[in-house]
C-alpha positions as CSV (number, residue, x, y, z in Angstrom):
1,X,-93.9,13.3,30.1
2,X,-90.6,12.9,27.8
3,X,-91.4,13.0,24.3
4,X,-89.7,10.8,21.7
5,X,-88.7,10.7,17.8
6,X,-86.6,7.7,16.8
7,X,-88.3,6.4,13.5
8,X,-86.1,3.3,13.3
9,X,-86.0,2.6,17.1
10,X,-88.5,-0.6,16.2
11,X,-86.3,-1.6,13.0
12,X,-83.2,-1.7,15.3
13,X,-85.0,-3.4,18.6
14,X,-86.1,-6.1,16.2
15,X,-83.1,-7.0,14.7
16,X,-81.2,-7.0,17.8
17,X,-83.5,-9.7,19.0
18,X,-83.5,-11.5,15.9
19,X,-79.7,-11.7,16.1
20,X,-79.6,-12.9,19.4
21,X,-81.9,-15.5,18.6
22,X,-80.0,-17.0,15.7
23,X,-77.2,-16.7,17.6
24,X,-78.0,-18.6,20.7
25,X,-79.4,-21.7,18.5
26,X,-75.7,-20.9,16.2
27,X,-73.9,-21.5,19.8
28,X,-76.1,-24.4,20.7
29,X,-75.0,-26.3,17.6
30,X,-71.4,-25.2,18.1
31,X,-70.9,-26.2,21.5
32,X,-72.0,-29.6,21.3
33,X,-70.1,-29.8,17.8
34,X,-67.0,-29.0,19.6
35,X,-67.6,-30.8,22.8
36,X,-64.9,-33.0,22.3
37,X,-62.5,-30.2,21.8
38,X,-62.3,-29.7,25.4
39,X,-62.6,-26.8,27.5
40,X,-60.3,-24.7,25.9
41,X,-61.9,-24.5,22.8
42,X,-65.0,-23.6,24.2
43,X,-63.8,-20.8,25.9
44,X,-62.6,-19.5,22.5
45,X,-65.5,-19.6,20.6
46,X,-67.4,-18.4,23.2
47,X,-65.3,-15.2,23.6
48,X,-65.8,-14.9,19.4
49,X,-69.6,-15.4,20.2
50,X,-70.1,-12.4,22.7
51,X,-67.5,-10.0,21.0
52,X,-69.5,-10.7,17.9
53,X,-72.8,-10.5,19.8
54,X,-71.2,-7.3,21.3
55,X,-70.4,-5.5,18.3
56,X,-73.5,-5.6,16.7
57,X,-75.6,-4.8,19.8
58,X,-73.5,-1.7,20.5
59,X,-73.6,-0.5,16.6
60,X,-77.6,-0.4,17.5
61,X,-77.8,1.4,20.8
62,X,-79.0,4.9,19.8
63,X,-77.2,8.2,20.4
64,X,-79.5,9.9,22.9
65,X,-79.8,13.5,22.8
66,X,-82.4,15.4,25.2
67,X,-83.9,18.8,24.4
68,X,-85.1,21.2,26.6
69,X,-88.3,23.5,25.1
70,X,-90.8,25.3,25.9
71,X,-94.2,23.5,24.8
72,X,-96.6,25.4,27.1
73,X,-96.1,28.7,29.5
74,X,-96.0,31.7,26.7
75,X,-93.2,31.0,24.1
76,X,-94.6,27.7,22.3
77,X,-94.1,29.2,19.0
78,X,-90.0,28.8,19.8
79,X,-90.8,25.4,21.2
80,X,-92.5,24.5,17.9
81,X,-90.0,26.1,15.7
82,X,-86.8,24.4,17.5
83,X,-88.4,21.0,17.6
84,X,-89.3,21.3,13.6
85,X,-85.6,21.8,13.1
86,X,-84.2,19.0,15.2
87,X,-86.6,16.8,14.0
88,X,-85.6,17.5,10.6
89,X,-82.0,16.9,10.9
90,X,-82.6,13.6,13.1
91,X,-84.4,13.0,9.7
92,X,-81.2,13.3,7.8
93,X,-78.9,11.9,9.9
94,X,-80.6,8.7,10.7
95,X,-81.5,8.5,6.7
96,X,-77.8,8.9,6.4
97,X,-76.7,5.9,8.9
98,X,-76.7,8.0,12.0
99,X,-73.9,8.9,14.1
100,X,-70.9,6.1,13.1
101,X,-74.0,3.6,12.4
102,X,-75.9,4.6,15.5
103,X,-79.2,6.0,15.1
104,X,-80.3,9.2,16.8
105,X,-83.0,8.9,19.5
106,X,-84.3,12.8,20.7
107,X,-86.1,12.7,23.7
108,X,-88.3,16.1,24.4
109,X,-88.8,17.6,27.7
110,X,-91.6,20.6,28.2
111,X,-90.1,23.0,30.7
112,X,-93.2,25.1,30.3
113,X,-91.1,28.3,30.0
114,X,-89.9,27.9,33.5
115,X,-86.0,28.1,35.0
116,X,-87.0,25.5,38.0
117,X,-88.8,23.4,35.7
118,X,-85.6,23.6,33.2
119,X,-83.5,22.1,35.8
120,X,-85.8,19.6,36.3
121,X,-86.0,18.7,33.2
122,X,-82.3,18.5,32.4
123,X,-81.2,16.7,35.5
124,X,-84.1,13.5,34.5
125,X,-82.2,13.7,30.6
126,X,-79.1,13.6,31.9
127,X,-79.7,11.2,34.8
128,X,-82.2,9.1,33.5
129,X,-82.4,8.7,30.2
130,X,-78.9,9.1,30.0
131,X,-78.3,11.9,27.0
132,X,-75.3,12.1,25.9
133,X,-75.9,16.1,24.8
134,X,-78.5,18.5,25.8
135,X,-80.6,21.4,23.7
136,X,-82.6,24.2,24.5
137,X,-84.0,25.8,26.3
138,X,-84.8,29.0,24.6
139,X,-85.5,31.9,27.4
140,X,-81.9,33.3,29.3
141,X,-83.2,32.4,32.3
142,X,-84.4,29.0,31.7
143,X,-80.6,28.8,30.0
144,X,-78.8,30.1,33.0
145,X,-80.6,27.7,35.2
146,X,-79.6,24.9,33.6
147,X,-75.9,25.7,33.1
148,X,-74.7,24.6,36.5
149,X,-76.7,21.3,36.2
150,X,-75.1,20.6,32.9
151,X,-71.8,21.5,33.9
152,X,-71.6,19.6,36.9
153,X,-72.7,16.3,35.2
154,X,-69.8,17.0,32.4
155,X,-72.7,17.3,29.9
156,X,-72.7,19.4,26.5
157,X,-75.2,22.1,26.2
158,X,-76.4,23.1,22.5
159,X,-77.8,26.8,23.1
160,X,-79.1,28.2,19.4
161,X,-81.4,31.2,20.6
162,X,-80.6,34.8,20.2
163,X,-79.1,36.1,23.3
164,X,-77.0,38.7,25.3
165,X,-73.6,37.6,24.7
166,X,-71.4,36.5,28.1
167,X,-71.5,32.5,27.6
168,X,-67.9,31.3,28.1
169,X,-68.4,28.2,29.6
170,X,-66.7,25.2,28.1
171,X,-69.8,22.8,27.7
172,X,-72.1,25.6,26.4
173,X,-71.8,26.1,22.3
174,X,-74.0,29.0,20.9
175,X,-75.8,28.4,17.4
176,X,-77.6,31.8,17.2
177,X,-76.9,35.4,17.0
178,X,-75.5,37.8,20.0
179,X,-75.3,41.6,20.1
180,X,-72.4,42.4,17.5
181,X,-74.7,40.0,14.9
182,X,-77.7,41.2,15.8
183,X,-78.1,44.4,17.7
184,X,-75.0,46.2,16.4
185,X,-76.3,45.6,12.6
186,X,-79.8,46.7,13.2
187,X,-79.6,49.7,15.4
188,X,-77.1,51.6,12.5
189,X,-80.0,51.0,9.6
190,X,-82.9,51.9,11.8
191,X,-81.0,54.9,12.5
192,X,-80.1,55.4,8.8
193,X,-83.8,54.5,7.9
194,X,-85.8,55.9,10.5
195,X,-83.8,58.2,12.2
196,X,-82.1,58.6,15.6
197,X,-84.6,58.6,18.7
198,X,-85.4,55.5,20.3
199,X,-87.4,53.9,23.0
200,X,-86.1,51.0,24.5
201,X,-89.4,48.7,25.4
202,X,-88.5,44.3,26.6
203,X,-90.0,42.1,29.2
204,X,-88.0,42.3,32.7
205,X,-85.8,39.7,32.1
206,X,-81.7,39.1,31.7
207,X,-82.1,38.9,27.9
208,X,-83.7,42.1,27.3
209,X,-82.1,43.9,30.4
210,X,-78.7,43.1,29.1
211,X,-79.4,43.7,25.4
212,X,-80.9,46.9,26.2
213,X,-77.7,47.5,27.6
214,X,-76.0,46.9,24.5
215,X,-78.4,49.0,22.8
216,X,-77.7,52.3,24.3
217,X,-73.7,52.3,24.4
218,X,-74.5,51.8,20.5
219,X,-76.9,54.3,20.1
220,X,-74.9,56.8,21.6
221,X,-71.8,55.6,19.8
222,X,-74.1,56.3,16.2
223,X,-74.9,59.9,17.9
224,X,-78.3,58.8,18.6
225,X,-81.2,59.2,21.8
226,X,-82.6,57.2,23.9
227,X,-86.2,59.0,24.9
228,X,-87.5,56.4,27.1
229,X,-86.8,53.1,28.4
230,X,-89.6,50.2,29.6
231,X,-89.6,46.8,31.2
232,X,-93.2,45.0,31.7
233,X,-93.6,41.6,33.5
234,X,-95.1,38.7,32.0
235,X,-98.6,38.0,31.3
236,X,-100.0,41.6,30.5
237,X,-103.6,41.4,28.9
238,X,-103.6,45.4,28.4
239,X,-100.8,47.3,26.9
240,X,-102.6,50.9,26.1
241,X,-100.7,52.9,29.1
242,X,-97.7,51.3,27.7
243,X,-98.3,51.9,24.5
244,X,-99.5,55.9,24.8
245,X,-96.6,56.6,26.4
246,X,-94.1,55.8,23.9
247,X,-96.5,57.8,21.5
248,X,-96.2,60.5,23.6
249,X,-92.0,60.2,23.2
250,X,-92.0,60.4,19.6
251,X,-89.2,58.4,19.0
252,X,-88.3,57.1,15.7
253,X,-87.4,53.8,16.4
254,X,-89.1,51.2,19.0
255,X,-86.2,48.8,20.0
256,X,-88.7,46.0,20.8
257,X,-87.8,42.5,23.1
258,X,-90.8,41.0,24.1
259,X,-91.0,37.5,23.2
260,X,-93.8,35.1,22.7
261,X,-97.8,35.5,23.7
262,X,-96.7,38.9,25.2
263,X,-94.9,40.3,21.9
264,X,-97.9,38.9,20.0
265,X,-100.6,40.9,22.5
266,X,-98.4,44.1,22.4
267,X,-98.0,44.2,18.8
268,X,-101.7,43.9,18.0
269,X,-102.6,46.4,20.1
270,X,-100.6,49.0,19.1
271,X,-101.7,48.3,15.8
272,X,-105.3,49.1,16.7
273,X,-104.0,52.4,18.5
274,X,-102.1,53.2,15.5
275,X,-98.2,53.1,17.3
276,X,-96.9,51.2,14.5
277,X,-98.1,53.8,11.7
278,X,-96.0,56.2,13.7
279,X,-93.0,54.3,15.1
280,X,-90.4,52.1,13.1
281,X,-89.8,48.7,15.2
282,X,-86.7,47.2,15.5
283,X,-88.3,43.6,16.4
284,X,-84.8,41.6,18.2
285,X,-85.7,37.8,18.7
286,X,-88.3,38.2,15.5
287,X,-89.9,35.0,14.8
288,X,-91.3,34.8,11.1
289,X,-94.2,32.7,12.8
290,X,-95.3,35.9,14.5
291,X,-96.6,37.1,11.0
292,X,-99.5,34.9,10.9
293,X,-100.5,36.3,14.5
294,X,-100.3,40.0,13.9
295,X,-102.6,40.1,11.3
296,X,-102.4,42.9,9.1
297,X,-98.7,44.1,8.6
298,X,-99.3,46.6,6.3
299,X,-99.4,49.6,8.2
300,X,-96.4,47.9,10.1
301,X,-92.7,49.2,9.6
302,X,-90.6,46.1,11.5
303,X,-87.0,45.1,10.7
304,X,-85.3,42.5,11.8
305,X,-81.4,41.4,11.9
306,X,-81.1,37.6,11.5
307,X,-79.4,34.5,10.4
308,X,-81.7,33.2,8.5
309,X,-85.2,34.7,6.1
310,X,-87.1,31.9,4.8
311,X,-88.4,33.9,1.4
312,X,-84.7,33.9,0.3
313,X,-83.7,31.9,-2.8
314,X,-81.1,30.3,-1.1
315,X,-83.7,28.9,1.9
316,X,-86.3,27.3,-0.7
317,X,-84.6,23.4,0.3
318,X,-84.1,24.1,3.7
319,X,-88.6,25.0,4.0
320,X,-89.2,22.9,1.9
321,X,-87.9,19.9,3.7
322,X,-89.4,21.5,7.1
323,X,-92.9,21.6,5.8
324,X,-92.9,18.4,4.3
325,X,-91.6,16.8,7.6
326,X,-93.8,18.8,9.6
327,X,-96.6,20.2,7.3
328,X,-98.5,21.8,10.5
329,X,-95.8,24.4,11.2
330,X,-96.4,27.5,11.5
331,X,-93.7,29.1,9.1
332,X,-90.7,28.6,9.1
333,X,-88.0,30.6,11.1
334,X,-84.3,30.8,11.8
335,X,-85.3,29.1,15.2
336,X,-86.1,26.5,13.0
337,X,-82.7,26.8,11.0
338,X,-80.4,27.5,14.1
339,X,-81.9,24.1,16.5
340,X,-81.3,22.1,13.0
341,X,-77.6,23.3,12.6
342,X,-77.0,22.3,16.3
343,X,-78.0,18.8,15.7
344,X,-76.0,18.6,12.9
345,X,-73.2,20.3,14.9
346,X,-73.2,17.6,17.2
347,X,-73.2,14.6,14.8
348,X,-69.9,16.1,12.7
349,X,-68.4,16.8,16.2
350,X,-68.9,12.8,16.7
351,X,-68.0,11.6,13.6
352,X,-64.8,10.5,14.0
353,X,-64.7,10.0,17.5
354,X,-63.6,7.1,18.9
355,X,-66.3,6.9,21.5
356,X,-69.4,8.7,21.3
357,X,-69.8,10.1,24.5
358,X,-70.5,14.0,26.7
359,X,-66.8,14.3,26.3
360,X,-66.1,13.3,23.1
361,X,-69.2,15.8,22.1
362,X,-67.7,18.6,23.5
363,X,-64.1,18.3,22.0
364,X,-65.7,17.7,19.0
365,X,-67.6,21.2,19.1
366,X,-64.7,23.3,19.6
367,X,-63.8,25.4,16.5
368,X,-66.0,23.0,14.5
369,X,-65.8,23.9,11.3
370,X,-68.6,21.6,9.2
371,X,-70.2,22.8,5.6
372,X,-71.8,26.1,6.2
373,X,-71.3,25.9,10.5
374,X,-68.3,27.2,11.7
375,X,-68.3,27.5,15.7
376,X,-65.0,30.1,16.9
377,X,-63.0,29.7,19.9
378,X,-65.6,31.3,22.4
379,X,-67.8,28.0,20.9
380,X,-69.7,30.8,19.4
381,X,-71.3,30.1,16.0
382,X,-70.4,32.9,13.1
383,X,-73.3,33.4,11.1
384,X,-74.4,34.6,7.7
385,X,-76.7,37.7,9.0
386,X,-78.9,39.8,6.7
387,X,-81.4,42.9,7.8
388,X,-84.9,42.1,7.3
389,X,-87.7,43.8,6.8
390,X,-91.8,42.8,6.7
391,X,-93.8,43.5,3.5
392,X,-96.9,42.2,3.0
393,X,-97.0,39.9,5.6
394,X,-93.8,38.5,4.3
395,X,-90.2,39.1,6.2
396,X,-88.1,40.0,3.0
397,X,-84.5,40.0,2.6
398,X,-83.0,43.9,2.1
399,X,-79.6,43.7,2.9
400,X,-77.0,40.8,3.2
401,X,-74.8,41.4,5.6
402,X,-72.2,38.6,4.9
403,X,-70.9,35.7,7.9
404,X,-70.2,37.8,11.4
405,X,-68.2,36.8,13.8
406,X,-69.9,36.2,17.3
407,X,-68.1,38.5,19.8
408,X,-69.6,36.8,22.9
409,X,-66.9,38.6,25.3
410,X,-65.3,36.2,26.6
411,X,-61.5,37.0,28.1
């Protein structure tokens, strides 16, 4: 079932209906007033009376914007954190006047983690409720499946999760990191700081298959070793072969891309069998809402490369704002920060359009360049990245590593 947030939906309904009934009694009056006129003059004031009816019935239709999530099926906690950030900047943008005086209406589809599900999902938005933009979802497959669907219907599709570079399709706009933001920062200071062996452990899926990719052209470029190299299905309850053998490598560095329940399960495990006292993780797709499910960090040495830390001074408004929209999240992440930025992407991109339609969305979107979002010409956003690293249960802010370009690969 499609889930809604549009706060002033009723406020608009009822003066649209208000309106029209002061109007039609206004017309009454008129029309017998002028009766004697003739024809003519009817037809005159009753083409003022419908383009004035017009224009204020237009000014209230709502902007319609689907999103795509997962709300069930393993990753909820991205789910959760995306949908806290678009909420949020609805928030603002509706407190603000909307999009050219048109409120924003999200409308929330679960895909439940799955591609076919995704597709379903998107195709009902599109063709039913009639979105003019969609967002989401968050796994690469889920993203890939949807990408003809999207295409096809001529509709813009706001992608703002991590991911493995290779988008260069004109309707799809990236608001999170790829490899040269993310994986090319962190594997040189896990080398610096850990040393230069690594195991190379993700779910068997395009994002970490690809990134994993990635990861070994730049560990041998830092004259580094890969020592072993994983992929697990979905679902596992028991990670302790898993886990023993990458003790047994002795590598300095786990390179670690297993997202959601799963990342949670592994991670807790291998701090029971002691892995984490003797690996350093590189954690890619880190969520700071995994904190509160790990437990005890402390004998935990995980960094992170991302766009966003919440502890930082300069994220205090930004978590602030989240938690008092939303004060039953779960922390606050750069999922959070990235699915707000694309929502506000997509309302500078419209305002100055002269219709607010897919079309005009997606024009808007290229090389945006709006406050602190700046998308490039592969509609790839560049993004203020820092190097992370958890300390008491906290991801803290080491290193700032200034805004980077997204190098998605396009030709």
């Amino acid at each position: 079932m499609a889930q809604r947030i549009f706060s002033t939906a009723p406020f608009y309904r009822a003066a649209k209906k208000a309106f029209a009934f002061v109007m039609i009694k206004m017309y009454n009056l008129c029309y017998i007033l002028m009766a004697y006129k003739g024809e003519i003059m009817k037809k005159l004031f009753l083409a003022t009376i419908i383009a004035a009816c017009t224009q204020l019935v237009t000014a209230a239709e709502s902007v319609k914007i689907g999103a795509v999530l997962p709300f069930s099926g393993g990753l909820e906690i991205f789910g959760e954190q995306a949908k806290a950030g678009i909420d949020l900047a609805v928030k603002e943008i509706n407190a603000d006047g909307g999009i050219q005086g048109h409120p924003v209406e999200m409308v929330y589809e679960d895909n439940k983690t799955d591609p076919k599900t995704s597709v379903e999902k998107a195709n009902k938005l599109i063709r039913k409720e009639k979105v003019l933009a969609l967002i989401g979802p968050i796994t690469s497959s889920g993203r890939d499946a949807i990408i003809p669907t999207a295409k096809r219907l001529k509709t813009p599709l706001l992608y703002a999760t991590n991911y493995e570079g290779g988008l260069c399709e004109d309707n799809v706009f990236s608001f999170n990191t790829v490899p040269n933001q993310e994986l090319e920062q962190l594997i040189p200071a896990m080398a610096i700081r850990a040393g230069k062996s690594f195991y190379l452990f993700g779910t068997d899926y395009v994002w970490p298959q690809k990134m994993f990719a990635r990861a070994e052209r730049e560990i041998k470029r830092i004259g580094g070793e890969v020592v072993g190299k994983a992929f697990t299905p979905w679902g596992i309850k028991d990670y302790t072969p898993m886990i023993r053998k990458i003790m047994d490598s002795n590598a300095d560095v786990l390179v670690f891309a297993v997202p959601g329940v799963d990342g949670t399960t592994f991670i807790k495990q291998a701090n029971e069998l002691g892995l984490t006292k003797q690996i350093s993780i590189a954690f890619l797709g880190f969520s700071e809402t995994y904190l509160n499910a790990f437990g005890n960090t402390q004998d935990m040495d995980m960094w992170v490369a991302v766009p966003f830390i919440s502890t930082m001074a300069a994220s205090k408004e930004f978590v602030t704002n989240i938690k008092q929209a939303n004060p039953n999240v779960a922390g606050v992440s750069h999922y959070a920060r990235t699915h707000y930025n694309a929502v506000k992407a997509l309302a500078a991109a419209l305002k100055d359009a002269k219709t607010l339609n897919a079309a005009a969305a997606s024009a808007g979107l290229k090389n945006l360049h709006s406050q602190d979002i700046e998308i490039n010409a592969d509609n790839q956003a560049n993004l203020p990245m820092f190097i992370g690293h958890v300390v008491d249960n906290q991801l803290q802010m080491v290193i700032p590593l200034g805004r980077q370009v997204g190098q998605v690969g396009c030709q």
